[in-house]
Each structure stands twice: as structure tokens, then as C-alpha cells.
DRENDO-1510 file (C-alpha; in Angstrom, 1 decimal, always signed):
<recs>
REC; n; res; u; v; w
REC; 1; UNK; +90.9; +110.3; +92.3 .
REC; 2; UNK; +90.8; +107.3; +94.8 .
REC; 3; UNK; +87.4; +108.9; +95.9 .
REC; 4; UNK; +85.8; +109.2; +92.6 .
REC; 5; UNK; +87.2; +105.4; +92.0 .
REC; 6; UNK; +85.7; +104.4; +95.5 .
REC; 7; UNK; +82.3; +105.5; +94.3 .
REC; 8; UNK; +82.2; +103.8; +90.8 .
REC; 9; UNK; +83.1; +100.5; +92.2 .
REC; 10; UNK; +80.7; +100.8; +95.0 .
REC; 11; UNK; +78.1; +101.4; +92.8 .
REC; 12; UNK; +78.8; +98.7; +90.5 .
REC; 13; UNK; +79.1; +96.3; +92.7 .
REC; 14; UNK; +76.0; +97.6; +94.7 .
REC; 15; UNK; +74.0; +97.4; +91.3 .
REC; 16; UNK; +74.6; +93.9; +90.9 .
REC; 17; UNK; +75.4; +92.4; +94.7 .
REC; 18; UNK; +71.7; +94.5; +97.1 .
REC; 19; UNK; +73.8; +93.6; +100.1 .
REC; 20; UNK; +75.1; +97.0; +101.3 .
REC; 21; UNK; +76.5; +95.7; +104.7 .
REC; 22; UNK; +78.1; +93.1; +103.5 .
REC; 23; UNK; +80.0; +94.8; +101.0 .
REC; 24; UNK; +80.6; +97.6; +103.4 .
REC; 25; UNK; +82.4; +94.5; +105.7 .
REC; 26; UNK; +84.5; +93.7; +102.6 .
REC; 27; UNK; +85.2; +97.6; +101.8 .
REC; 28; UNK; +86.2; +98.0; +105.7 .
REC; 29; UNK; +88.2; +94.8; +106.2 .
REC; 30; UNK; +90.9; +95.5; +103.2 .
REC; 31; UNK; +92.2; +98.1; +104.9 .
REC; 32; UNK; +93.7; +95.6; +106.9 .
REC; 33; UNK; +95.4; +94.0; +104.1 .
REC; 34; UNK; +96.9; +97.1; +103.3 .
REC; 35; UNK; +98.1; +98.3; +107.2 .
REC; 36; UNK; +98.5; +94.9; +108.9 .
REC; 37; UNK; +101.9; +93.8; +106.3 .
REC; 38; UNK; +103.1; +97.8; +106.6 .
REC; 39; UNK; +103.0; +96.9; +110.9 .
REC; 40; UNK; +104.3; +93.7; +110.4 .
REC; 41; UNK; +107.2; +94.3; +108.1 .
REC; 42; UNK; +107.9; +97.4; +110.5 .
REC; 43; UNK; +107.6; +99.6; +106.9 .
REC; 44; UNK; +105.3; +101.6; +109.7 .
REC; 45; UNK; +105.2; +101.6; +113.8 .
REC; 46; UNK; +102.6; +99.6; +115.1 .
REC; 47; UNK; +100.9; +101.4; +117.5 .
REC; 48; UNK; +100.7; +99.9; +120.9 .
REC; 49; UNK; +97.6; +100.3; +122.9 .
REC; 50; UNK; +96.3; +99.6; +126.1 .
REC; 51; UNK; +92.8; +98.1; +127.4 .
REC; 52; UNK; +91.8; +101.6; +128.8 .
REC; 53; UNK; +92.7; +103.2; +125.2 .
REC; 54; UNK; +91.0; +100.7; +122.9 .
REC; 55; UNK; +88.1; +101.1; +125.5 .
REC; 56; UNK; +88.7; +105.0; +124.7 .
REC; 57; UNK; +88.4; +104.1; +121.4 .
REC; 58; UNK; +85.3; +102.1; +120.9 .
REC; 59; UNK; +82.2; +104.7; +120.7 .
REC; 60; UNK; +84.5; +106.7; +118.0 .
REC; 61; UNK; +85.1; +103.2; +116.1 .
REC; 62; UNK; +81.0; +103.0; +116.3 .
REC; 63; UNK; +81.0; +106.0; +114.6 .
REC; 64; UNK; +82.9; +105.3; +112.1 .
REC; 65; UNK; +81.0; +102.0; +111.5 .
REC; 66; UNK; +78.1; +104.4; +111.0 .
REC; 67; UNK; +79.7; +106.9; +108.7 .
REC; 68; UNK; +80.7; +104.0; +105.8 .
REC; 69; UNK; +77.8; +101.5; +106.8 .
REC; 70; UNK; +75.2; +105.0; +106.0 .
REC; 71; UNK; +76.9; +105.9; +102.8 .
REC; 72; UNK; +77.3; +102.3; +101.6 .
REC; 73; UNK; +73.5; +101.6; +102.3 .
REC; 74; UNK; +72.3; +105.4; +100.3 .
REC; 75; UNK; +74.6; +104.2; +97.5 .
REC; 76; UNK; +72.9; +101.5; +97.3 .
REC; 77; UNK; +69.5; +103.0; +97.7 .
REC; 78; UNK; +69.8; +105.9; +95.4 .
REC; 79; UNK; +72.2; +107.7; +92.6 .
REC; 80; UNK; +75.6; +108.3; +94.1 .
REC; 81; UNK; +74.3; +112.0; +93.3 .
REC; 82; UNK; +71.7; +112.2; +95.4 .
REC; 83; UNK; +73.7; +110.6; +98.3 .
REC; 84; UNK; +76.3; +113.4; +97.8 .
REC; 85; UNK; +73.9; +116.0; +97.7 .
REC; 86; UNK; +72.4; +114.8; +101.4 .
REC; 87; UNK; +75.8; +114.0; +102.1 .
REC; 88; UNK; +76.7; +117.7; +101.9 .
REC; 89; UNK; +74.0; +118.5; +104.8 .
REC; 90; UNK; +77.1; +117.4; +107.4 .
REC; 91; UNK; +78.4; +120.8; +108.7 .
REC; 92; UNK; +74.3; +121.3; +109.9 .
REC; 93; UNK; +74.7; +118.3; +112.0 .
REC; 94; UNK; +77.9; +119.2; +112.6 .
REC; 95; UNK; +77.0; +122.6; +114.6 .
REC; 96; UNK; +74.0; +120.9; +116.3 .
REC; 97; UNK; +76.0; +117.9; +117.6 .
REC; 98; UNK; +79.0; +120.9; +119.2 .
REC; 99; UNK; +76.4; +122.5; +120.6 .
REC; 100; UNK; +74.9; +120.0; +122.4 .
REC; 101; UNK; +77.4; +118.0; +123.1 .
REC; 102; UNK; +79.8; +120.6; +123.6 .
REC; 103; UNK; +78.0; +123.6; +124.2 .
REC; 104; UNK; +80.2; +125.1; +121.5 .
REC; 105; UNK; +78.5; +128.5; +120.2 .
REC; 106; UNK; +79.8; +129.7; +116.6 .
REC; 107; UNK; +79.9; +133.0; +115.3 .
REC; 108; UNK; +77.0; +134.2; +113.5 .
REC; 109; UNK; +78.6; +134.4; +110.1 .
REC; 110; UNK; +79.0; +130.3; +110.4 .
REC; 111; UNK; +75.3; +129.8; +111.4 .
REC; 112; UNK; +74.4; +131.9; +108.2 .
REC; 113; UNK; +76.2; +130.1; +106.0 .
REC; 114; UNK; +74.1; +126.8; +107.1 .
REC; 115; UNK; +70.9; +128.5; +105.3 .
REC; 116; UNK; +71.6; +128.0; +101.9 .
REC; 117; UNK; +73.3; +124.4; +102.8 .
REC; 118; UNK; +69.2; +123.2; +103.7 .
REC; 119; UNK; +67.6; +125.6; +101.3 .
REC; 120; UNK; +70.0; +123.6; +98.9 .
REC; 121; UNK; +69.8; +120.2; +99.8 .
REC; 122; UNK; +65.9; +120.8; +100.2 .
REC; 123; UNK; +65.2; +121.9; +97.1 .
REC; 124; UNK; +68.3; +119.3; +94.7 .
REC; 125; UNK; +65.6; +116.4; +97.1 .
REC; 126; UNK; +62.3; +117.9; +96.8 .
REC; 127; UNK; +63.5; +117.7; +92.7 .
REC; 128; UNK; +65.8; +114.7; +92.3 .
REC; 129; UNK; +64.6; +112.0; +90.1 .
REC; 130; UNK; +66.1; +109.1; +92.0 .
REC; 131; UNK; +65.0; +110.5; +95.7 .
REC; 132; UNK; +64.4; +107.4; +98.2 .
REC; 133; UNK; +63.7; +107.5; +102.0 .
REC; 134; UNK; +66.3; +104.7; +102.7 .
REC; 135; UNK; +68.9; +106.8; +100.6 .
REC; 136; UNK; +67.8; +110.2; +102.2 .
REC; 137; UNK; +67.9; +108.3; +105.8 .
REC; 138; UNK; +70.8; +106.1; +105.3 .
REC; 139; UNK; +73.2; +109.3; +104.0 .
REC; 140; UNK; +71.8; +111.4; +106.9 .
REC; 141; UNK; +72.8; +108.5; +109.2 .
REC; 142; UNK; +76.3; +108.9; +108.1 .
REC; 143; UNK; +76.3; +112.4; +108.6 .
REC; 144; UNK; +74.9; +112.2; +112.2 .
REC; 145; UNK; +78.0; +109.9; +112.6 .
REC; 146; UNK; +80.6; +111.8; +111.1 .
REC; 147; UNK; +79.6; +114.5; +113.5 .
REC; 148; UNK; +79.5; +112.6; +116.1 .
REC; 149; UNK; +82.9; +110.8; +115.2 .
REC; 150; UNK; +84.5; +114.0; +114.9 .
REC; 151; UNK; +83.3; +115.3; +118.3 .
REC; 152; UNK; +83.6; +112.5; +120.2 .
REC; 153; UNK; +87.1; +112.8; +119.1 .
REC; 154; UNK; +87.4; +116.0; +120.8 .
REC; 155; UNK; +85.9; +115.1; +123.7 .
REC; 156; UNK; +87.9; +112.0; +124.6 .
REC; 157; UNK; +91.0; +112.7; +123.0 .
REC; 158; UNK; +91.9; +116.4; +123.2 .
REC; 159; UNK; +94.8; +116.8; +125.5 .
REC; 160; UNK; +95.0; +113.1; +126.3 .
REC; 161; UNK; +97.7; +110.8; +125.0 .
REC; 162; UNK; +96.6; +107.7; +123.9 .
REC; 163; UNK; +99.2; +104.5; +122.9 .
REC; 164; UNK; +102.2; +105.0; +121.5 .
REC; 165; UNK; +102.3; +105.4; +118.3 .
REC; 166; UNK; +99.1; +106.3; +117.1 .
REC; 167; UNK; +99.2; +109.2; +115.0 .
REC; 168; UNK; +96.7; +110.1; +111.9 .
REC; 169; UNK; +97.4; +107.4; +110.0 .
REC; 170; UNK; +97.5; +104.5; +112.2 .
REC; 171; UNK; +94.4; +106.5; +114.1 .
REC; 172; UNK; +92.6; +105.4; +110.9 .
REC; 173; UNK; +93.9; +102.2; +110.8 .
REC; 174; UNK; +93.1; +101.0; +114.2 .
REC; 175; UNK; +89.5; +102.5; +114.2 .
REC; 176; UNK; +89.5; +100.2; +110.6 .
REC; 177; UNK; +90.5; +97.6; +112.5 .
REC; 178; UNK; +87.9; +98.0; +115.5 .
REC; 179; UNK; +85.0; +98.9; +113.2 .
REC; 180; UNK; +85.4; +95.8; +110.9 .
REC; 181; UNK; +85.2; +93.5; +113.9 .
REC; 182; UNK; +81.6; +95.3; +114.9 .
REC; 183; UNK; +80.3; +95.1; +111.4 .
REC; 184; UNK; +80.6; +91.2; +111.0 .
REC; 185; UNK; +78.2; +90.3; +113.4 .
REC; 186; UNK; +76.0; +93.4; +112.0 .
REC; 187; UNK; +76.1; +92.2; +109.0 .
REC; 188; UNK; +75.4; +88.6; +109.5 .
REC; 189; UNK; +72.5; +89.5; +111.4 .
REC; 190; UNK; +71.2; +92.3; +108.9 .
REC; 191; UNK; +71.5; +90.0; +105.7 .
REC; 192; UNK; +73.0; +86.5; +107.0 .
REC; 193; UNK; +75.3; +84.5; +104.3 .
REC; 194; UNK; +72.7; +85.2; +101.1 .
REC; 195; UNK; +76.0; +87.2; +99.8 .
REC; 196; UNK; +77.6; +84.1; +98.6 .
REC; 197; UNK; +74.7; +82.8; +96.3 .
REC; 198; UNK; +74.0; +86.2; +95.0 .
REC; 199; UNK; +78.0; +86.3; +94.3 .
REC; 200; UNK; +77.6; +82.7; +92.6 .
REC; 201; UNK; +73.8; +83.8; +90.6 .
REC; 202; UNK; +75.8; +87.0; +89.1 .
REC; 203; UNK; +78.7; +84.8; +88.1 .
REC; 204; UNK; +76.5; +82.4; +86.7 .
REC; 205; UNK; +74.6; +85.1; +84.7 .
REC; 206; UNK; +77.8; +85.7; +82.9 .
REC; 207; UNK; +77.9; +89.5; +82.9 .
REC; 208; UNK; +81.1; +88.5; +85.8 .
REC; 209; UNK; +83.8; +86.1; +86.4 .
REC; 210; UNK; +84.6; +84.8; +89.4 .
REC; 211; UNK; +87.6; +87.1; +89.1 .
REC; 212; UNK; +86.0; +89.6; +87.8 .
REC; 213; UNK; +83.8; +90.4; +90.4 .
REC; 214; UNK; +86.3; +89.7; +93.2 .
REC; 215; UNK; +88.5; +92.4; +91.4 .
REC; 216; UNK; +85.4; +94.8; +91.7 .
REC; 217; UNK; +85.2; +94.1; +95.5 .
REC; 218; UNK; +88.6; +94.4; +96.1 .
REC; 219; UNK; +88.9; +97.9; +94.2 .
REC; 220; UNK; +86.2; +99.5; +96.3 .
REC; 221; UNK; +88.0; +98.5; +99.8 .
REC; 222; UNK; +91.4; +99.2; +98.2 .
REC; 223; UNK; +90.2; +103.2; +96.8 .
REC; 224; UNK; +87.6; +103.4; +100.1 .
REC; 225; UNK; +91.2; +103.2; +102.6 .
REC; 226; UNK; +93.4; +104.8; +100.4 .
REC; 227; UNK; +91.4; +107.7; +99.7 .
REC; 228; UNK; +90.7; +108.0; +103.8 .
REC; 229; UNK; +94.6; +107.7; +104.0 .
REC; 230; UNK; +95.4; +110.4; +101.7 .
REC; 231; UNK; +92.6; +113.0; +103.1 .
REC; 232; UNK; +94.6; +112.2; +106.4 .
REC; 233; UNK; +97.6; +113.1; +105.0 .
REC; 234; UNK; +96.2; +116.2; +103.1 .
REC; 235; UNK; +94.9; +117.7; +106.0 .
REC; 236; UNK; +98.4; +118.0; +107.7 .
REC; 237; UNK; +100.0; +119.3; +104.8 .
REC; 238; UNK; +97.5; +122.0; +103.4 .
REC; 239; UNK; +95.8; +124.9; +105.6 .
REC; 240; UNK; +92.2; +124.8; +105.8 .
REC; 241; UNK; +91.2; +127.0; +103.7 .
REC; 242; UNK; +92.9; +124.9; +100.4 .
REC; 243; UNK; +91.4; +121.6; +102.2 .
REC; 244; UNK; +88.1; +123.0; +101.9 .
REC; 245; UNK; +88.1; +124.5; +98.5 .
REC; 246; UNK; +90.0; +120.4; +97.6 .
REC; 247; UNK; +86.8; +119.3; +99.4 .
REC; 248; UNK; +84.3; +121.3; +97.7 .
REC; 249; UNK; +85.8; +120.6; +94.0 .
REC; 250; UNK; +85.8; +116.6; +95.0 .
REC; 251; UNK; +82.5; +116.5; +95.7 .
REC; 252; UNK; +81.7; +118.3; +92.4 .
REC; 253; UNK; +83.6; +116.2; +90.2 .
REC; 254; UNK; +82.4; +113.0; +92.2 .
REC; 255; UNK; +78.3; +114.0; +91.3 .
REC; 256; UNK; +79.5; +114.8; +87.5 .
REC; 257; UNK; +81.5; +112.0; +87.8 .
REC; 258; UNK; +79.0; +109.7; +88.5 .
REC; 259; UNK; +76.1; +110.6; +86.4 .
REC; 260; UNK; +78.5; +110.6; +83.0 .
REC; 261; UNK; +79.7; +106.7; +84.8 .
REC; 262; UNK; +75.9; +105.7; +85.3 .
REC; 263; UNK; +73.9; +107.9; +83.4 .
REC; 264; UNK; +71.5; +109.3; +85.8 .
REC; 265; UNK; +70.0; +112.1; +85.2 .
REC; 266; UNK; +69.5; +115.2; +87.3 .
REC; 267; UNK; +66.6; +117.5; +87.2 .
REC; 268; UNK; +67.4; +121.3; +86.4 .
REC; 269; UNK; +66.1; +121.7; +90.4 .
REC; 270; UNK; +68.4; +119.5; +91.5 .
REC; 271; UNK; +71.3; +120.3; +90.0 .
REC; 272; UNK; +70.4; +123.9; +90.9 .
REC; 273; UNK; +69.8; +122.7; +94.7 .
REC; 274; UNK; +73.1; +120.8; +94.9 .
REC; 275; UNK; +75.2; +123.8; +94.1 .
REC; 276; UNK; +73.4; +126.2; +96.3 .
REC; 277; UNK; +74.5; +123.6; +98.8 .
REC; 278; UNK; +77.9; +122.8; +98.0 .
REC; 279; UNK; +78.4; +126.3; +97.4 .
REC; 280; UNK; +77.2; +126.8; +101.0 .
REC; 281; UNK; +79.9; +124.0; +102.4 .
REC; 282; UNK; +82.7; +125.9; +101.1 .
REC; 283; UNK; +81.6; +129.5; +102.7 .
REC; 284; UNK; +80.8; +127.2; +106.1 .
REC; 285; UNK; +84.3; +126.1; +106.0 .
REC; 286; UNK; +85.7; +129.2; +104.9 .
REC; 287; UNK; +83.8; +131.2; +107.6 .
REC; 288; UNK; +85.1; +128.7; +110.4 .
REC; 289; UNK; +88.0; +129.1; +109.4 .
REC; 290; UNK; +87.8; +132.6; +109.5 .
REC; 291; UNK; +86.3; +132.0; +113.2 .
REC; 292; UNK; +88.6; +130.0; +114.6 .
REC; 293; UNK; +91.7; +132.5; +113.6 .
REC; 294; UNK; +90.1; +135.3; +115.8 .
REC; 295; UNK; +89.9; +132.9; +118.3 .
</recs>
């Protein structure tokens, strides 16, 4: 639900404020609003780290950065659809970045499920009505740094303790922390300060209040953390296997979702395309699953 929230506000707020990386800044630093009182009312353990561990810590925060500051920017560019559909292209990246990275070799039965991901996605672009480069690039930047988020994670944290602590939750909160520090200066220098007189034109135009607005701003950070904050916490209390099929339905719901919110319509291909491929994310993350227990 806070996922499906996240992407309605984003999208409303995108479709009235074209500043993608500032509104990504905004999404990123209410996290802190929602953490920093938790650590400073000791509701929730700081974590305590070290020089050496937030140095640790930086290319995953990078990462991260790229994950949001991608999806924000093919939100923007595209329907939320679309994005989703591209978006669902991650566990191809995914294998390419163990592999290289890790020299990680999977099972055959993973690699085939990969084919109908890009036959999927290939054919929901080649027919989607709203299909952008920017949007197409932009989501497959976020992918490239989820992947490389989530193995960079293995690499530099598996078997090493870092801080006290710092477990999933605060994990998320400090890379929140470090990321929004790295997208103000991006952001500045990608689209300066032209975010405040867009913010005052649309409030001028009378479609927003001051308020108004603000309260749409704020709702995308607040749903964008919480949502990450619960997926953390679903993951440790579900196996796998329910976690994907959760993850599969989301994204479902989150495409229907969004073209009943903003009426965009999808072509018979692409809607077609889009369920070969999510369709071929759930048997990817069934079949690693499936992998990983023989192992």
C-alpha cells in the first residue's frame, strides 16, 4: 500500500513540479524526519559507526542514490507503467553484475527464466504508447544500481561487522542519511534553485495551495521510506518464496494501479509484454530460490 501511495504522489507531483532530482532530494531527506526523532528519543538504537565503516559504506550509499534518483527521473519521463515494466528487467542485471563482479555462475534453470523477462519487457516497450528513451534509460539506471547495491553489499559486508547497531533497519536509514547528503549538490548542479519558482508558478495557477502541495511532497518521502522500511522488515519475517510471489503481486497492482489513477492507456502488446515479464520475475525468484536450497 505505501508503495502504490509512493507512486501516485510521485507522479502527481512530477506532473506538475519537471524537477525529478530535486523532488527525489525531498523524497530521500524525510526519511530523516522519520529516523533522526526515533534515534534521538532512543525509541530505536542509534547506530554508532566509525570512519572506516561510513567509508565502507559510501559506494553502496552511491547506489542507492542511483536506484531512487533512476526511478524518480523515468517517473517523470514516462507512465509509472512503463517504468515498472523496465523496472522488472532487474534480476537480468542482476545475474550479469554476480557474474562479473562475483564470478557467481547460476544454475541453468535461473538463466532460463531470464528469457521471457527480455522477450517481455521487449515486446510491453517495442508496444507501449508512452515509451521515452529518458524513461527507458533512467529506469535501467536504477536497475544497474540496485544490482550493484545489492552486490556490493555482499562484497563488502558479508562476514564483516560493521558499527554497532546497525541492523536492517537502521542499514536503511544511515544509507538514507549518506545518500541525501550526495544528492544535494547533484541536484543543485542538475537543475539549480528553479524548484522554488516552479513551486510558487503552480501555487499561483491555483490548481495548489501552498499547503497543498507541500502535503503532496511530503506524502511521497513519507510512503517512499516507509514502504523501504516495511519490505525490510517483510523480508526477515516471510521465506522467499512468499516475498517473491508479495513482490510479483505489488508490482501488478502498482501498473493497474496507476493507469486507473492517471488514465494511461496500455496497448494490448504491452500489457501482454508486461506479464510475460513479471511472470518471468516470479519463476527467476522462485528458481533461485530453488538454487540456493541445493546449495
Amino acid at each position: 500500500l505505501f508503495n502504490i501511495g509512493y507512486n501516485i504522489y510521485n507522479k502527481q507531483a512530477l506532473n506538475v513540479l519537471a524537477f525529478p532530482w530535486t523532488i527525489a532530494l525531498i523524497q530521500m531527506a524525510t526519511g530523516i524526519l522519520y529516523f533522526g526523532p526515533l534515534w534521538l528519543l532512543g525509541l530505536r538504537k542509534a547506530p554508532k559507526l566509525s570512519f572506516d565503516d561510513m567509508k565502507t559504506l559510501v559506494p553502496i550509499a552511491l547506489c542507492h542514490t542511483g536506484v531512487h534518483v533512476g526511478a524518480v527521473v523515468a517517473l517523470g519521463a514516462g507512465a509509472v507503467s512503463f517504468a515498472h515494466i523496465v523496472k522488472a528487467s532487474e534480476p537480468v542485471v542482476t545475474c550479469l553484475a554476480n557474474f562479473l563482479l562475483l564470478g557467481q555462475v547460476l544454475s541453468p534453470m535461473v538463466y532460463a527464466t531470464l528469457l521471457p523477462i527480455i522477450g517481455g519487457v521487449a515486446i510491453a516497450s517495442m508496444k507501449e504508447l508512452s515509451f521515452t528513451v529518458l524513461a527507458l534509460a533512467a529506469a535501467m539506471l536504477s536497475n544497474v544500481s540496485s544490482s550493484l547495491r545489492g552486490v556490493l553489499s555482499k562484497k563488502t559486508m558479508s562476514g564483516k561487522q560493521i558499527g554497532e547497531n546497525l541492523d536492517a533497519q537502521n542499514l536503511y536509514a544511515v544509507l538514507t542519511a549518506m545518500s541525501t547528503l550526495m544528492l544535494i549538490p547533484a541536484a543543485l548542479g542538475m537543475e539549480g534553485l528553479g524548484f522554488f519558482s516552479a513551486f510558487k508558478d503552480v501555487v499561483a495557477a491555483g490548481d495548489f495551495t501552498n499547503k497543498s502541495l507541500s502535503v503532496l511532497l511530503a506524502l511521497g518521502g513519507a510512503t517512499y521510506y516507509l514502504y523501504n522500511e516495511v519490505a525490510f522488515l517483510a523480508l526477515g519475517k516471510v521465506n522467499p518464496v512468499t516475498h517473491a510471489v508479495g513482490n510479483t503481486i505489488k508490482r501488478v497492482v502498482i501498473i493497474v494501479a496507476s493507469v486507473v489513477a492517471f488514465k494511461t492507456p496500455m496497448s494490448t502488446g504491452s500489457i501482454i509484454g508486461s506479464s510475460i515479464a513479471i511472470a518471468g520475475t516470479l519463476l527467476y525468484s522462485l528458481a533461485m530460490n530453488a538454487s540456493k536450497k541445493k546449495d
